[in-house]
C-alpha positions in Angstrom: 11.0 -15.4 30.2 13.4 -16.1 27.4 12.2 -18.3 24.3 14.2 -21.2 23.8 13.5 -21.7 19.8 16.7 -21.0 17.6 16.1 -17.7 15.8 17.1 -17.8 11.9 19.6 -14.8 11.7 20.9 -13.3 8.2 20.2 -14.6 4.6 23.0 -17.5 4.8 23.2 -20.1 6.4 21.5 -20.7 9.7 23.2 -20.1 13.2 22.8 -19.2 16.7 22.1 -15.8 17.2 20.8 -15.7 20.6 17.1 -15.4 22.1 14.4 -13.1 22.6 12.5 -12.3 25.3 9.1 -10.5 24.2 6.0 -11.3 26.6 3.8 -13.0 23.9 5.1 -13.9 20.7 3.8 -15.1 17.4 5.0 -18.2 16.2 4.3 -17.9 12.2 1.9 -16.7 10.2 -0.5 -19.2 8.8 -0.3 -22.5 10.9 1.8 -20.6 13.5 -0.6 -18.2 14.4 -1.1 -20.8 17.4 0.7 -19.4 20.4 1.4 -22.7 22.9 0.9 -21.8 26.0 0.6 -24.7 28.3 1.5 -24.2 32.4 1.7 -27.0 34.6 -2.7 -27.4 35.6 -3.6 -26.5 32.2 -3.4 -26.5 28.3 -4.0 -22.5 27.8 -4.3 -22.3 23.5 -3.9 -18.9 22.0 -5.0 -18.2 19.1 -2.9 -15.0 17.4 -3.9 -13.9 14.1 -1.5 -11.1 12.7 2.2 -10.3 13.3 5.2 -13.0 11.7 7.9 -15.3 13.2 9.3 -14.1 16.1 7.9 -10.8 16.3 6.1 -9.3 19.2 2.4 -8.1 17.8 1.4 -4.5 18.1 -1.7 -4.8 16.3 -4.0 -3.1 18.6 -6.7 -4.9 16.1 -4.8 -8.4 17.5 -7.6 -11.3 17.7 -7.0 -13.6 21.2 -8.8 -16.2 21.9 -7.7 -18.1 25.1 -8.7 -21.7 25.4 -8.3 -24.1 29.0 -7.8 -27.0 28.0 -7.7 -29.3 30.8 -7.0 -33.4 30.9 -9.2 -35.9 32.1 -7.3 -36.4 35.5 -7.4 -32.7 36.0 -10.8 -31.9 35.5 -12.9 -30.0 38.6 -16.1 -31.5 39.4 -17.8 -28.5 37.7 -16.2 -28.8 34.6 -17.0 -32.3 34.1 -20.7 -31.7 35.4 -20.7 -29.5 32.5 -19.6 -31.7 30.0 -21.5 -34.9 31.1 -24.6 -33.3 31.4 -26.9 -36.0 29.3 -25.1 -38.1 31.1 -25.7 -36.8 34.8 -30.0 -36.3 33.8 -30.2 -40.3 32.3 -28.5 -41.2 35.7 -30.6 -39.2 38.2 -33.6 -40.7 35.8 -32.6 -44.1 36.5 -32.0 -44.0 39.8 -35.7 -42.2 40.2 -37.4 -44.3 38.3 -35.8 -47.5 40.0 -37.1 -46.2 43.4 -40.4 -45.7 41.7 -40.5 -49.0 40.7 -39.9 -50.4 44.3 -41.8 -48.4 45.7 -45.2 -49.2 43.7 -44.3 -53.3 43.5 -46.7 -55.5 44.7 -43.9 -57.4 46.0 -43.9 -57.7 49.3 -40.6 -56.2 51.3 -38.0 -58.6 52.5 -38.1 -59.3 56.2 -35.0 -57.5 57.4 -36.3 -54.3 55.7 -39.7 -53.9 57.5 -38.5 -52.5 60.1 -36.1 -50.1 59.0 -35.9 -46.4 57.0 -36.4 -48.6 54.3 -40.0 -49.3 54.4 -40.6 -45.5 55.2 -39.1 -44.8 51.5 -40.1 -47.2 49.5 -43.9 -47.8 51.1 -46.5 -47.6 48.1 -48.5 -44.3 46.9 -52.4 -43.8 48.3 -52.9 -44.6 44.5 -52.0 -44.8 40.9 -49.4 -47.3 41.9 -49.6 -49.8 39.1 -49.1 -46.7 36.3 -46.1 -45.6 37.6 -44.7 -48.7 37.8 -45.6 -49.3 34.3 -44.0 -45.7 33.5 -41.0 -46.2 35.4 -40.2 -49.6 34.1 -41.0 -48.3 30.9 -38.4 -45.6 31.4 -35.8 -47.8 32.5 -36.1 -50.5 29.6 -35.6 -47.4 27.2 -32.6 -46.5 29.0 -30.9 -50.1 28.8 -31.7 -50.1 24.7 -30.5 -46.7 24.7 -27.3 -47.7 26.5 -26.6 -50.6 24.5 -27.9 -49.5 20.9 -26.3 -45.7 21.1 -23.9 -44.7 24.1 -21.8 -48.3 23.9 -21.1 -48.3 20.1 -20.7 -44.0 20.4 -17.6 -44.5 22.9 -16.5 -47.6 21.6 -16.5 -45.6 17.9 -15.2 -42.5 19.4 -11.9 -44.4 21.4 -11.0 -46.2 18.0 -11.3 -42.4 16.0 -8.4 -41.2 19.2 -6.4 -44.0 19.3 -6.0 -43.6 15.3 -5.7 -39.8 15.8 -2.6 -40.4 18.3 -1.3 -43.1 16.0 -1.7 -40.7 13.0 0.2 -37.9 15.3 2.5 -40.3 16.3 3.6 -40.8 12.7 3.8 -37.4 11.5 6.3 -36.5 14.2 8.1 -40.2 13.3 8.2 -38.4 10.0 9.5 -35.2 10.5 12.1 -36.5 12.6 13.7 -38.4 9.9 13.7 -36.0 7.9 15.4 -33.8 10.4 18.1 -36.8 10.3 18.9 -37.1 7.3 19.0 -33.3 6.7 21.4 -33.1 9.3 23.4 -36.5 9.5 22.3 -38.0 6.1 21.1 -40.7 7.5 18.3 -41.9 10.5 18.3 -45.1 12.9 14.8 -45.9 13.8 15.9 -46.6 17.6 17.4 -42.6 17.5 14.0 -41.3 15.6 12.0 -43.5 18.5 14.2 -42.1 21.1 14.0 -37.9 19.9 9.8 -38.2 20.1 10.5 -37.3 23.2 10.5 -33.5 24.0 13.6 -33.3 26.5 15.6 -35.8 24.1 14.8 -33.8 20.8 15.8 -30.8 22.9 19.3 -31.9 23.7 19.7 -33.6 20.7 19.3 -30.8 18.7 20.3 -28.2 21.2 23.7 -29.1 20.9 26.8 -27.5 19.0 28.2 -29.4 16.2 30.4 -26.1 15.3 31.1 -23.1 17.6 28.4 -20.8 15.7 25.9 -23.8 14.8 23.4 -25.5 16.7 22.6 -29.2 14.9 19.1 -27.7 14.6 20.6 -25.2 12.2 22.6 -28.1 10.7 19.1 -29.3 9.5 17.5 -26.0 8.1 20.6 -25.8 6.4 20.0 -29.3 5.2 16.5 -28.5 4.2 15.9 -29.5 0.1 12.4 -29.0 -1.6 12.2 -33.0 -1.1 12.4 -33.1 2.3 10.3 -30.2 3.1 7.9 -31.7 0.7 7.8 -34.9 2.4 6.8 -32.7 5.8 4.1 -31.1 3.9 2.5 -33.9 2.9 2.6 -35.5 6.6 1.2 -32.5 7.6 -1.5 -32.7 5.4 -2.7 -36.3 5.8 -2.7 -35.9 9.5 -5.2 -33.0 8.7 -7.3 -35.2 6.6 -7.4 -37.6 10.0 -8.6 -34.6 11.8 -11.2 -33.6 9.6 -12.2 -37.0 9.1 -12.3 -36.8 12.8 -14.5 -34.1 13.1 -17.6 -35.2 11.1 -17.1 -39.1 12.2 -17.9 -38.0 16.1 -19.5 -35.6 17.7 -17.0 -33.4 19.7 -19.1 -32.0 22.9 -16.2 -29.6 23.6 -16.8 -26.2 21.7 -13.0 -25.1 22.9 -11.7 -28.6 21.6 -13.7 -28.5 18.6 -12.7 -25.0 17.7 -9.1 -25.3 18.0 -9.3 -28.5 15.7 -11.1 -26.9 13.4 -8.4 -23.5 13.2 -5.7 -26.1 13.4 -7.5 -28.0 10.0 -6.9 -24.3 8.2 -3.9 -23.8 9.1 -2.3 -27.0 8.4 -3.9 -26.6 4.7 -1.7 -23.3 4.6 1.5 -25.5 5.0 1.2 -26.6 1.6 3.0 -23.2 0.5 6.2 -24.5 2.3 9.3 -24.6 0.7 13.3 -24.5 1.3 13.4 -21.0 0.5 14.6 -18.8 3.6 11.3 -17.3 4.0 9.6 -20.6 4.0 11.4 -22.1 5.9 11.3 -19.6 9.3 7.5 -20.5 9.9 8.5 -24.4 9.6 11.5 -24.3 12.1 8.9 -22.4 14.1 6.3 -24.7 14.4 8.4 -28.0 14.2 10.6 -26.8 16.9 7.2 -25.9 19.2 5.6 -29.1 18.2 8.8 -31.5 18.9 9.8 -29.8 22.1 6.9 -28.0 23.7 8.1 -24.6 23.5 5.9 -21.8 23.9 7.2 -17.4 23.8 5.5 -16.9 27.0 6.2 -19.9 29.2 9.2 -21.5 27.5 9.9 -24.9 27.2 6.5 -26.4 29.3 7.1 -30.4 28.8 3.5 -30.5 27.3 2.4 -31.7 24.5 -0.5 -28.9 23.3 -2.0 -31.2 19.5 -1.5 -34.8 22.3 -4.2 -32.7 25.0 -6.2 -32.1 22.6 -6.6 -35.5 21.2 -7.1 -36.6 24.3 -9.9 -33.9 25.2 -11.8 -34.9 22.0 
């Protein structure tokens, strides 16, 4: 499949020079070792260390690791059995330990239940009824506390930390569009920056030829001072302090979530070595253009925002 991210052609300025077609391709080195790779059922993550922009990697030595990330709606019954598993055990526990409790009451049964199935189950033990009762009420009082002193405030803590994590990545890529803007048109409406945080709108918008040889995306690399790049640097850099503020606030219970936000912590400290020097700026129209538009060099352009599924995974 072709890649659709502008290649940087030459040592002057920046133009369209066509695309390349290499079965896996390495975004950057540093922060672009991440290779998007997102089809429509799944968030596939791969993680390339080695090889440089837009080169296809023959390190035989080349480290892969592939990660599913999958959302919420999309999760198999396995998967989530997996990940809930504390969860599944306190449930089966309760629901025991309530039948115990029936069944060893010294209540007597209702009248429309005596002669039903009902009565079979819930008819006492030959004996040592009144300690299980005692246990299994026990059991279920710990489970309420438990509930309402550790589970409630954990979820409530954890959807404040990723609704300020979206917010956070929400600004960063507020951000680096202006910037884009005002590289490109020297100026940014906040209705046009509201509208291009959308991946098919950035595309076009961008996309589009403002000369015969130039793209507008290589109207803004040309546009590219140490200020501005700067500026993205820094954005880049608090939203990594939210994600590793994230990280020790919570507990993250997925290891492939947890991993990936942990290599994307590293590599977004390495894009404090950007500048508007040609070199430096190849890995950043890289990984902005994959980031903004949700292009990957093995599916193309997927519509899916990797950094957003993984948020929401957390």
């Amino acid at each position: 499949m072709a890649c659709g991210a502008p290649r940087l052609n030459g040592r002057g300025p920046y133009s369209v020079s066509g695309d390349t077609s290499p079965k896996r391709v390495l975004l950057s080195q540093g922060f672009g070792r991440y290779l998007l790779c997102v089809p429509h059922s799944l968030a596939t993550v791969v993680f390339c260390v080695g090889g440089c922009c837009g080169q296809k990697s023959t390190d035989p030595a080349l480290t892969r690791i592939d990660l599913n990330i999958v959302s919420r709606h999309q999760m198999a019954p396995l998967h989530m059995l997996r990940r809930n598993t504390l969860d599944v055990a306190l449930s089966v526990l309760c629901v025991i330990c309530i039948i115990i409790m029936l069944k060893t009451s010294t209540d007597p049964f209702p009248t429309w239940a005596k002669d039903s199935w009902i009565l079979l189950v819930l008819s006492p033990f030959p004996t040592g009824n009144q300690i299980a009762f005692d246990i299994s009420v026990g059991v279920l009082v710990s489970l309420f506390v438990y509930i309402l002193v550790v589970r409630i405030p954990e979820w409530k803590k954890r959807q404040r930390l990723k609704a300020n994590l979206r917010w956070q990545y929400s600004n960063l890529k507020e951000e680096c569009i202006t910037n884009f803007l005002f590289a490109c048109n020297g100026s940014a409406s906040l209705d046009l920056v509201e509208q291009l945080k959308d991946q098919e709108a950035f595309r076009r918008y961008f996309k589009e030829k403002i000369t015969p040889d130039q793209e507008r995306w290589h109207a803004v690399l040309n546009g590219m001072d140490d200020q501005k790049v700067a500026a993205i640097v820094q954005e880049l850099s608090i939203f990594r302090r939210e994600v590793e503020f994230t990280l020790t606030a919570i507990d993250v219970d997925n290891p492939q979530v947890f991993a990936f936000l942990r290599d994307l912590t590293k590599d977004l400290h390495r894009t404090g070595d950007w500048s508007s020097g040609y070199d430096e700026i190849k890995p950043m129209s890289q990984i902005m253009w994959s980031m903004h538009t949700g292009w990957d060099g093995v599916h193309g352009y997927t519509g899916k925002d990797a950094i957003a599924d993984m948020i929401e995974a957390i």
